[in-house]
C-alpha positions in Angstrom: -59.2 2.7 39.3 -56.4 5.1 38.4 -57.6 9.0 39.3 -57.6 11.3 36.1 -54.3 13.3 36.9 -52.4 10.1 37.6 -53.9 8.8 33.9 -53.0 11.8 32.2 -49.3 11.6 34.0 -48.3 7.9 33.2 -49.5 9.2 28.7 -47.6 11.6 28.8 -44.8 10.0 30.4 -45.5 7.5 27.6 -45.6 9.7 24.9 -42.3 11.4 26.1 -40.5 7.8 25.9 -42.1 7.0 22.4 -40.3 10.5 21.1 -36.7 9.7 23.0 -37.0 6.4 21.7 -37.6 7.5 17.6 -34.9 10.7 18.2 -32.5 8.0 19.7 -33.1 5.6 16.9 -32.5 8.3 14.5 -29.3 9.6 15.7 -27.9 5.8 16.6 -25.2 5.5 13.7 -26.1 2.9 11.1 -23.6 -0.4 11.0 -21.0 0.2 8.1 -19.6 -2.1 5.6 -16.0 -2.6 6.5 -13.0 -3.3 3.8 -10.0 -4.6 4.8 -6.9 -3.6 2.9 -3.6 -5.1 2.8 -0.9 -2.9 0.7 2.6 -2.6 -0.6 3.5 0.4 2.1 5.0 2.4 -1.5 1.4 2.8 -2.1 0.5 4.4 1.2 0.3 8.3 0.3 -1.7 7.2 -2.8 -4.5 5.0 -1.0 -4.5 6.9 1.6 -6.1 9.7 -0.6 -8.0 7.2 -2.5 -10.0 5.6 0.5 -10.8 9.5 1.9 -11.6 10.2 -1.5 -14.0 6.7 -2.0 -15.6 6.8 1.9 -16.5 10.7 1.1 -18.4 9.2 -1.8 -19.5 5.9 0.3 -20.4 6.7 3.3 -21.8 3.4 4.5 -18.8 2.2 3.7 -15.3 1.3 6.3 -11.9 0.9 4.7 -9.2 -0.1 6.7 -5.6 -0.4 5.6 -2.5 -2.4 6.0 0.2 -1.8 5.0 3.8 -3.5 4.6 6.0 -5.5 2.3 4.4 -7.5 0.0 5.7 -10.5 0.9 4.5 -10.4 4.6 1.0 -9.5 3.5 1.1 -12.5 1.1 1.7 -14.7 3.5 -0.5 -12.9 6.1 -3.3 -13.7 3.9 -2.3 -17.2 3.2 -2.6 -17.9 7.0 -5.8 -16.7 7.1 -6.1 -12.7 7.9 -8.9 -11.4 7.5 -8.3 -9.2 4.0 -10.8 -7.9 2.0 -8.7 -6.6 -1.1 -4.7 -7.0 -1.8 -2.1 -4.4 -3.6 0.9 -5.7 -4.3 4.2 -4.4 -5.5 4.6 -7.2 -7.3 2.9 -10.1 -10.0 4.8 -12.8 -7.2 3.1 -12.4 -4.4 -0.2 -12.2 -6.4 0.7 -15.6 -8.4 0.9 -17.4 -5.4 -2.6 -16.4 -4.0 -4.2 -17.0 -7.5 -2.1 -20.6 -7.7 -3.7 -21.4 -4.2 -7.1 -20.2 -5.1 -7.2 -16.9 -2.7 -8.6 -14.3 -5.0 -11.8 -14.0 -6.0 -12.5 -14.9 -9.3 -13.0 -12.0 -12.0 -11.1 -9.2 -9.6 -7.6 -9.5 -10.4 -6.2 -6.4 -12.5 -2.8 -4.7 -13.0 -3.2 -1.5 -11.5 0.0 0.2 -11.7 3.8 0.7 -12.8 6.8 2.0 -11.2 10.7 2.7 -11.4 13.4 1.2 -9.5 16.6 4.4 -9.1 19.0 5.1 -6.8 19.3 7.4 -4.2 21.5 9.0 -1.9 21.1 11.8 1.1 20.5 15.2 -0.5 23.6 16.6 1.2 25.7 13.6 0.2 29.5 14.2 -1.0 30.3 10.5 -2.3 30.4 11.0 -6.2 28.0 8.8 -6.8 26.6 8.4 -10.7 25.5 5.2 -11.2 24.9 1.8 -10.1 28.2 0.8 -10.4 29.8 3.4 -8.3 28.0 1.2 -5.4 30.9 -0.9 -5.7 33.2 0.8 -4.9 35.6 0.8 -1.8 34.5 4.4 -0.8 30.8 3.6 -0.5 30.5 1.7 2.8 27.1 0.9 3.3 24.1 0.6 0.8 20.2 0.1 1.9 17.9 -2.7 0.5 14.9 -4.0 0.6 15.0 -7.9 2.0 14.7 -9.7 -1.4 12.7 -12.5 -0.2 9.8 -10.5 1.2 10.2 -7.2 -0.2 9.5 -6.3 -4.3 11.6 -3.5 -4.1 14.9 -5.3 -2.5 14.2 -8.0 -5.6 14.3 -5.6 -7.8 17.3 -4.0 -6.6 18.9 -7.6 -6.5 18.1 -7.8 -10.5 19.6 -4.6 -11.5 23.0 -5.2 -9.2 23.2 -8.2 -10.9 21.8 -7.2 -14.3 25.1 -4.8 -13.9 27.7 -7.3 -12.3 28.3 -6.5 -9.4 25.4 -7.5 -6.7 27.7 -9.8 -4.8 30.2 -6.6 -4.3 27.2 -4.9 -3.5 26.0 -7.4 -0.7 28.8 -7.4 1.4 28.0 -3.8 2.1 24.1 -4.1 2.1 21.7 -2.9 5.0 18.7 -4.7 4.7 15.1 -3.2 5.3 12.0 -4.7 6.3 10.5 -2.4 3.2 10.7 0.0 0.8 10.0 2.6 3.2 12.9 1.6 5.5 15.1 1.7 3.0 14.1 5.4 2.3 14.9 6.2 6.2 17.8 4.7 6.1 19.0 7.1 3.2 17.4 10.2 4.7 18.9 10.0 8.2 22.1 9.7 6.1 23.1 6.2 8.1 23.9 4.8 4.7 25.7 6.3 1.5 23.3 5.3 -0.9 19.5 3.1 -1.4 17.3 1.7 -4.1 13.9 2.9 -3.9 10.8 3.3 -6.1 10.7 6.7 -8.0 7.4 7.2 -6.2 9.1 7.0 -2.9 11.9 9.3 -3.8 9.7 11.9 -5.0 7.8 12.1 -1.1 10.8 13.1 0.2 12.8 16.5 -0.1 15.6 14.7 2.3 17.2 12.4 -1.0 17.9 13.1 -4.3 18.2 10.8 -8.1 21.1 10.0 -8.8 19.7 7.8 -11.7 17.2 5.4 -13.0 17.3 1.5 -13.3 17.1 0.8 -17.3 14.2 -1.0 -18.1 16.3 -4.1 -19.4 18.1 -4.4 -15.9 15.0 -5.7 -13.7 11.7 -7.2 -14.0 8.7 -4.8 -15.2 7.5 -2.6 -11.8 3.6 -4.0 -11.6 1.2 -3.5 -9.2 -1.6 -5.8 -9.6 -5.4 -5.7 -7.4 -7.5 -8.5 -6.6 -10.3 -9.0 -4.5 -9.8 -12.0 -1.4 -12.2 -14.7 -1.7 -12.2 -15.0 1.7 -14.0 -11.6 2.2 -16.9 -11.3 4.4 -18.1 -8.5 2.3 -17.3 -9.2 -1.4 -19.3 -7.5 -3.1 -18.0 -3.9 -1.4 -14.5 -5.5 -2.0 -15.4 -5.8 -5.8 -16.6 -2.3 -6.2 -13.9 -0.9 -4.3 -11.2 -3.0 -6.7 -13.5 -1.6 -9.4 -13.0 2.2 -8.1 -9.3 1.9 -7.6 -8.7 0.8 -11.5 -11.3 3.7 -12.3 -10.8 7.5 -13.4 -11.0 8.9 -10.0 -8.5 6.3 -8.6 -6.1 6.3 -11.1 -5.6 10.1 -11.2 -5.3 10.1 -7.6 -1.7 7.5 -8.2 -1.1 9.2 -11.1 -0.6 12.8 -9.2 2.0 10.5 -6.5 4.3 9.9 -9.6 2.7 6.1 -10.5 2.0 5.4 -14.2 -0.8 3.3 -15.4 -0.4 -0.2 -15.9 -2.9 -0.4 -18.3 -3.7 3.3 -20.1 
């Protein structure tokens, strides 16, 4: 038979256990929903604010974000990555996920339009004033994205030609492995001139406009959304497509120099 004291010592012991083992329970953190999201890197300053902004307001909620040229994430997600939700700088990259049944049905939305200009270093001598001036003999090197993998470097490719004179143009061309690059390149002044995004030249003090693409020289500048249907979690990765094509999300791009695709 176990003596009073010891009885009363092995309860309470007991009783001290039970309340560790509820305070512990309570303060264990709860498992989150985690989104995976693979972007065109011009949207980084934008999403970046947009998933604070949406895990603030969701806090059971993960994100995660990738970013890089559209291309590579395209075919990342082709081979099998695990992505919850793609931006693209591009309708291309997009197409061919919906043409091999990637995206999930219902999710797929144009989010978002840009403008393709010219840059050069903010300190830059060169007279440089338009497009054309890129082909000429005292303009040595000029930065673009790949064309392949990167939207912006296709773009670029569609305006030089648009005005005559990409194959002058690629003789002297420093290719980037995305839009970002490109905008290195021209701040570090290692080139004389790039063609960027007007989102990306407005981030940085280091460059200045030297002019805008006309509308008629390249493809429309469209960033569409969709949802992967390989997603573990697609129903988070529909509500978060859904908040990035709402109010809040679209002001946030808005403020970063993006225009609606659809107002």
């Amino acid at each position: 038979m176990i003596p009073r004291s010891s009885r009363f010592a092995l309860i309470l012991s007991l009783a001290v256990l039970w309340l560790f083992g509820i305070g512990f329970a309570a303060a264990a953190p709860q498992n989150k929903t985690e989104i995976i999201v693979s972007a065109a890197i011009s949207l980084k300053d934008g999403l970046d604010e947009v998933t604070h902004l949406y895990g603030t307001a969701n806090p059971n909620v993960s994100i995660k974000t990738n970013y890089g040229a559209s291309g590579t994430l395209e075919i990342q997600i082709e081979q099998g990555a695990p992505v919850d939700v793609f931006l693209s700088a591009a309708p291309k990259q997009m197409d061919a996920l919906d043409a091999k049944g990637l995206l999930l049905e219902g999710t797929r939305k144009d989010l978002l339009r840009n403008e393709i200009v010219l840059i050069v270093p903010v300190g830059s001598s060169l007279p440089i004033s338009s497009f054309q001036d890129l082909a000429r003999a005292d303009v040595k090197q000029v930065a673009l994205g790949e064309p392949i993998a990167v939207p912006a470097g296709q773009y670029a490719k569609e305006v030089l030609t648009h005005f005559g004179i990409y194959d002058a143009v690629k003789s002297k061309a420093v290719l980037a492995k995305d839009v970002r690059q490109v905008l290195t390149y021209v701040e570090s002044g290692n080139v004389d001139a790039g063609i960027v995004y007007a989102t990306d030249a407005l981030s940085s003090p280091k460059v200045k406009v030297v002019v805008r693409a006309p509308e008629n020289s390249h493809s429309p500048v469209i960033y569409p959304v969709a949802a992967i249907k390989s997603s573990k979690n697609p129903a988070a990765a529909r509500e978060f497509t859904n908040f990035l094509s709402g109010p809040e999300g679209r002001a946030v791009f808005q403020k970063y120099g993006f225009t609606l695709a659809n107002p």
